[in-house]
Structure formats: structure tokens, C-alpha cells
C-alpha positions in Angstrom: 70.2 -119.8 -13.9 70.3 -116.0 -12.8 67.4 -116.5 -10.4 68.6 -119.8 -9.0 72.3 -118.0 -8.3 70.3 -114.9 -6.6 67.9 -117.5 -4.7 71.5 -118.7 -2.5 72.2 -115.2 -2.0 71.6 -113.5 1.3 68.2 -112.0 2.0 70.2 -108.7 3.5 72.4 -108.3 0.2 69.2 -108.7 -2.1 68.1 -105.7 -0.5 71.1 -103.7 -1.7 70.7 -105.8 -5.1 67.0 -104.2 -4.8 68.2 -100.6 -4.4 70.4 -100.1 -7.4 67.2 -102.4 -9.1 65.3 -99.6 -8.1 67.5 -96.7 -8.9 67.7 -98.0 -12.4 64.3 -98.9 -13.0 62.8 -95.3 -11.3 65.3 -93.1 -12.1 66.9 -94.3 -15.1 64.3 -96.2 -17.1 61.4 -94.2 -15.6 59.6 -97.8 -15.9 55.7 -97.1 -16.0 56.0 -94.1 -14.0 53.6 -91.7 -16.0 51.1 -94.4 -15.6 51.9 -94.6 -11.6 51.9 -90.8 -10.7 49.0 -91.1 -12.9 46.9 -93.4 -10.4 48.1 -92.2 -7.7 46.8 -88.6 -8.1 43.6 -90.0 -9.1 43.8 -92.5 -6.2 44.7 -89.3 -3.4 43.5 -85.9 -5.2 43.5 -84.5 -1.8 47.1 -84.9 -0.9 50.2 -82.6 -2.1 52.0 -83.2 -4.7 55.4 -84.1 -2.3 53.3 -86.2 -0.7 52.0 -87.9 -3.5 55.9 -87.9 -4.9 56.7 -90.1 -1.9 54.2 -92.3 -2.0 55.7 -93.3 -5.6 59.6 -93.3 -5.0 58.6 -95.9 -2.2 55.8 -98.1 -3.9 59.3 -98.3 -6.4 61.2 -99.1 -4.1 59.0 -101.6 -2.5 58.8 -103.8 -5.6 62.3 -103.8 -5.6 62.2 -105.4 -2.6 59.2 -107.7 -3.0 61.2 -109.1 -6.2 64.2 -110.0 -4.2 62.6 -111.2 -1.3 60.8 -113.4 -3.8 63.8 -114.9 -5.6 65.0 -115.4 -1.8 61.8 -117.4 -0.8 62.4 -120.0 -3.9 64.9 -121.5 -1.4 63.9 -120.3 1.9 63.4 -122.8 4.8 59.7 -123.2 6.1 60.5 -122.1 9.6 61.8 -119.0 8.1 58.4 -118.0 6.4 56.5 -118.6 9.2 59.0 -116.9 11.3 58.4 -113.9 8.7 55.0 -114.1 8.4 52.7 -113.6 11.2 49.1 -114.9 10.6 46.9 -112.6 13.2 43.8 -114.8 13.7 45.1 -118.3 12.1 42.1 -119.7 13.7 39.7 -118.9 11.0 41.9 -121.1 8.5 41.9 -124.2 10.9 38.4 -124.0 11.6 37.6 -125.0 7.9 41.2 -126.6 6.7 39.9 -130.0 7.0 36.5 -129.8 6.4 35.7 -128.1 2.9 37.5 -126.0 0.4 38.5 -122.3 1.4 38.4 -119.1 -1.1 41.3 -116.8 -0.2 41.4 -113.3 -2.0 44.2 -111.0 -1.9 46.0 -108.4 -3.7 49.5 -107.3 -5.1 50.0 -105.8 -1.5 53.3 -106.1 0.0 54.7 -109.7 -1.3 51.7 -111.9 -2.1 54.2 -114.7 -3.1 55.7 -114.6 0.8 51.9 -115.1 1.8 51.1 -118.4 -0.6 54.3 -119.9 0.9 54.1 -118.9 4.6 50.3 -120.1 4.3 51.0 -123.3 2.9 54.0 -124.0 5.9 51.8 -122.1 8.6 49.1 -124.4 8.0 49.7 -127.6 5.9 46.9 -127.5 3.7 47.8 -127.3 -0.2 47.0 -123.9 -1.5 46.3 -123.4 -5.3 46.8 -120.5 -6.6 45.1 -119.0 -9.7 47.5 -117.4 -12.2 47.9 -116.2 -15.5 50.7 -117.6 -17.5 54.0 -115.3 -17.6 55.6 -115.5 -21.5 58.9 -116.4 -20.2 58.7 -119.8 -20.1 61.9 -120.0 -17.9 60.5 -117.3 -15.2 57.1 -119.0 -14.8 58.3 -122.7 -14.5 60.3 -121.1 -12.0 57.7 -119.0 -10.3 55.5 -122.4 -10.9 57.7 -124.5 -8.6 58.3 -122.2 -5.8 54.3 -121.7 -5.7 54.1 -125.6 -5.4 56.6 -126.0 -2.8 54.7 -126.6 0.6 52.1 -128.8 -1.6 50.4 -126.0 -3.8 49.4 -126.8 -7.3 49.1 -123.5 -9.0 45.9 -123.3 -11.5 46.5 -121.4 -15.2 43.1 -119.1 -15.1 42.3 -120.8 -18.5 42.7 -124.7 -17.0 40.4 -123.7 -13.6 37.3 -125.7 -14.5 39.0 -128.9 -15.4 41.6 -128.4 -11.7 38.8 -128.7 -10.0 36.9 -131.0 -11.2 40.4 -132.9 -10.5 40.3 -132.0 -7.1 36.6 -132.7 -6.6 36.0 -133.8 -2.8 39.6 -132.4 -1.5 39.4 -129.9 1.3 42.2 -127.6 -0.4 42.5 -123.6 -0.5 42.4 -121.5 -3.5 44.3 -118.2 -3.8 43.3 -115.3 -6.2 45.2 -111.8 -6.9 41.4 -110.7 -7.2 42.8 -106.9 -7.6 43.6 -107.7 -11.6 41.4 -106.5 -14.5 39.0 -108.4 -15.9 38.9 -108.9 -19.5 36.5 -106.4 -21.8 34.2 -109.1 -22.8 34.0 -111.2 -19.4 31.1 -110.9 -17.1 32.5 -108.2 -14.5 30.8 -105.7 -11.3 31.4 -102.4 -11.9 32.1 -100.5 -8.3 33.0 -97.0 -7.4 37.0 -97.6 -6.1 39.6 -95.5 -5.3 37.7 -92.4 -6.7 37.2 -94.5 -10.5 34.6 -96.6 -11.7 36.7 -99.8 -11.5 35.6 -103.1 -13.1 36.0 -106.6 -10.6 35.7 -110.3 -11.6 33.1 -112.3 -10.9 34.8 -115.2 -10.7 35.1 -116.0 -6.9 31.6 -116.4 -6.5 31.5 -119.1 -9.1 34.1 -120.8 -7.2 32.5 -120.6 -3.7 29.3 -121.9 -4.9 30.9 -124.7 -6.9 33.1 -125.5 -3.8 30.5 -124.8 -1.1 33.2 -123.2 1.0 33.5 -119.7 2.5 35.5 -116.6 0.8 38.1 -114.8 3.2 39.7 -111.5 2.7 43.7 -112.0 3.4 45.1 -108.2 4.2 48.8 -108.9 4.7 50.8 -105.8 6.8 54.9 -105.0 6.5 55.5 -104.7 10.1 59.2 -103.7 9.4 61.9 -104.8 6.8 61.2 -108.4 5.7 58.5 -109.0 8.3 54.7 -109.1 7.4 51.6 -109.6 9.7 48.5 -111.2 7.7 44.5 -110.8 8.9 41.8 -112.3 7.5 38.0 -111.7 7.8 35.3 -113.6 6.0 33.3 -112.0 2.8 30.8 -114.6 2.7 29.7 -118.1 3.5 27.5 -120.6 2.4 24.8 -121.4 2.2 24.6 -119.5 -1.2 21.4 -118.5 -2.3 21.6 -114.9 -2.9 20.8 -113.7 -6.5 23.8 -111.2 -6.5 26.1 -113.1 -4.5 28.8 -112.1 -7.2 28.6 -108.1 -6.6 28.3 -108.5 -2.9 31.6 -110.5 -2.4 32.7 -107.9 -5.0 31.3 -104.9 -3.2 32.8 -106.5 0.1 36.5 -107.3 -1.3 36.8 -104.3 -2.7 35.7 -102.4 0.3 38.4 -104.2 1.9 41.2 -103.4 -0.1 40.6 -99.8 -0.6 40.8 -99.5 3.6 44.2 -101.3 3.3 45.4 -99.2 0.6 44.8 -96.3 1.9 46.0 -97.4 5.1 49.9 -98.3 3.2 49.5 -96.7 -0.2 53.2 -97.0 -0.8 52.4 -101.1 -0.7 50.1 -101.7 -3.6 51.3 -102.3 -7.3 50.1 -98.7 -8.9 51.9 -99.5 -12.2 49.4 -102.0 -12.5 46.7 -100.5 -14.9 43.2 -101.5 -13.2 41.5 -99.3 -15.1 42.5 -100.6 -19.0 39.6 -99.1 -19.7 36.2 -97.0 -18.8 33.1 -97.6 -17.9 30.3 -97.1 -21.1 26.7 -96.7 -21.1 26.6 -99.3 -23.2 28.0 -101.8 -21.3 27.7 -105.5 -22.1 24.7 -107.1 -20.7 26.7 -109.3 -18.7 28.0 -106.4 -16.6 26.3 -106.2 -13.4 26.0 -102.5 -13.0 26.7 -101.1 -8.5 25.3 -98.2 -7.7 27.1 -98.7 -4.3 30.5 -97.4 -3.2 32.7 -99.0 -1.8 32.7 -97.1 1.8 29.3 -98.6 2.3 29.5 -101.7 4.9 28.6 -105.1 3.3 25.4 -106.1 3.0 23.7 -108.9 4.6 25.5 -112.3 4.5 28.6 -110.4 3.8 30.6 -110.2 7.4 
């Protein structure tokens, strides 16, 4: 009932309602913020402290924001999105959108949940995103039917076999927050990000060669106060007959999202613990091991 009340409420008051959020949750509750200044120095070793400091009071004060403007966007009008939202190079997306299944990957930069809508209105193809469950049932049935709004059926990471095999033959769009952790005892690439040996899934390559469709890197921008710009550049295409398709599109997305970090690390989710754990000799032999960092350019059929 709370979010439903907020989601009538005017974008420019749930930005106040998102400073005293912030005030509480940073100054008062100190919510994760060992774990933050803790990546973030790991992340930037060669900046100052202050400027390390302000990189965290406004990555804070960004999720503030990107909460509210979330709530907002469970009721916000389509032409408002798009109006919000400006895709860069939208031509990429229409030159597959009717022909075969697209593989978008993204990260918990600036509001990823502003992206799946204004993607979905921007370009009228339903876009399913891949998500992991939230434990309050009443928070992710509501975060469930604002994904689905502009035709979207989001996909529980557990249930994505048996979606698309549902799907099978629909040209559709699949969305993945590829920046999370993999689990310990899931296949995984081990690259060299953000100065830590950082484990990626696997995962989208198994997608792309089941769909036969390309994998695209969405970078999405805050041009000012609820405005974002979004550019998107291709990882890889079929046809698919690379051994180590999965660390290339790895190597390449991760490549990708270390330039945008760095280029607005006050944007990206660092209470979010990528590395859960370290890298061990004795990996398991599932692990694809990358002797590459991710500075290099990609590789060959990697644009």
C-alpha cells in the first residue's frame, strides 16, 4: 500500500522523500557503508581519501534517488520515460527487433529499472528481464508488475530454461543485471576488474547460442536530475562457433563496465558485494581461468 501511495506522489517531492531516505540510511544507520568505503578504496587506490569520501556520500545519495524514481516509474506515463530516457543510437535495437531475439546486458548503473521501461515504450518489443526473487513477496509482485508493464514478462533465474522454451520462435529481448555474483559452485570467468580478481557468469553465452541472436552492451548516462542517455554497442554476434565464446563476452562486458564506472563512480551500487568471495588455486574445474585484463580490447568477434 506504501509503494502504491508514494507511486501518485510527485517525482520532485520523492527527491526530498529520497534525501531524508538518504540521511537516515548514511548517516544514521551507516547501512553497508564499511563494506562500500571498502570497495571503493580498493576500486580507486590512487585517489584521496576526500575524494574517495565523495564518491560514497553521493553513490548514497544516488540510490536514494534511483529508489524513488523507481516507485515513481510504477505509474509513470510512457511518453514520460521516453521523454526521460534518451536511447543514443536506437538503431541497433530496430535493426534486430523483428527478426531474432536480442541479449541486453547491463548493470546496477544509475536506475536500471528506468531503462527496462523506457526500452520497452521506446521500442515496442517485450523485454524479459532475468531476476532473482526478492523475499518480500509484496515488494517483488510489485516490482514484478511494473517490469511487465510495456509487455515484459520478467524470468525468475531458476525458471529461465522452461521461459524460453515458452517463448521458442518469438523475436523478444532479454535483460540481465550481468554485474551480480555468480554462485560458488556455478560455472564462472574469472577476470582482473576494478583492481580484484572478480568472478562473471557465464550465462549470457548460453543464452545467445540458444537464441541465435546478438549480445549488446546497454551503458546508461545521468545527464542531469531525472534524465538519462543510454548507448549500446555490440559484444558479439552470431554465428557462434568460438570455443570460449563465454569468457570473451565476459572479457568484453566487463571491459565495458569498468570504462563506465570509472567514468561516474558515484553511479554504480558499491554496497553490492561482487567479490563474496576470492579467487583459489583450487578452483572448480568448471571455472574458466582469464589471464587477460580487462583494459585489453576484445578479441576477435567481439566488437
Amino acid at each position: 500500500m506504501l509503494l502504491h501511495l508514494l507511486a501518485l506522489t510527485p517525482l520532485q517531492l520523492l527527491y526530498v522523500y529520497a534525501d531524508v531516505l538518504n540521511f537516515f540510511v548514511y548517516r544514521v544507520f551507516r547501512w553497508r557503508l564499511a563494506l562500500a568505503r571498502r570497495n571503493i578504496a580498493s576500486a580507486f587506490p590512487e585517489l584521496r581519501l576526500e575524494e574517495r569520501e565523495a564518491i560514497l556520500r553521493q553513490s548514497y545519495r544516488q540510490m536514494a534517488r534511483t529508489l524513488m524514481e523507481t516507485i515513481w516509474a510504477s505509474r509513470a506515463p510512457a511518453a514520460e520515460l521516453k521523454r526521460r530516457v534518451q536511447f543514443e543510437n536506437p538503431e541497433l535495437i530496430e535493426r534486430y527487433r523483428t527478426k531474432v531475439s536480442v541479449v541486453l546486458l547491463t548493470a546496477h548503473v544509475c536506475n536500471w529499472e528506468w531503462l527496462l521501461l523506457a526500452a520497452g515504450a521506446r521500442f515496442d518489443v517485450p523485454i524479459d528481464a532475468v531476476y532473482k526473487p526478492l523475499r518480500l513477496k509484496a515488494v517483488d509482485g510489485f516490482t514484478r508488475a511494473m517490469r511487465g508493464r510495456f509487455g515484459g514478462q520478467p524470468i525468475p533465474i531458476d525458471h529461465v530454461l522452461f521461459e524460453l522454451l515458452k517463448r521458442g520462435g518469438q523475436a523478444r529481448a532479454y535483460g540481465l543485471l550481468a554485474d551480480q555474483t555468480p554462485l560458488k559452485q556455478t560455472p564462472k570467468h574469472w577476470i582482473r576488474f576494478l583492481n580484484r580478481d572478480t568472478a562473471f557468469f557465464l550465462g549470457p553465452e548460453r543464452l545467445a547460442r540458444y537464441l541465435e541472436g546478438p549480445v549488446l552492451y546497454v551503458e546508461m548516462k545521468r545527464a542531469q536530475l531525472g534524465h538519462y542517455r543510454v548507448h549500446m554497442q555490440v559484444l558479439a554476434e552470431p554465428p557462434y562457433d568460438a570455443p570460449d565464446l563465454g569468457a570473451r563476452i565476459a572479457e568484453a562486458y566487463a571491459s565495458h563496465l569498468e570504462a563506465t564506472i570509472r567514468a561516474q563512480p558515484s553511479d554504480w551500487m558499491w554496497i553490492h558485494n561482487k567479490w563474496k568471495y576470492p579467487r583459489t588455486l583450487s578452483a572448480d574445474a568448471t571455472d574458466v581461468a582469464s589471464s587477460c585484463r580487462v583494459a585489453e580490447p576484445p578479441r576477435a568477434e567481439v566488437q
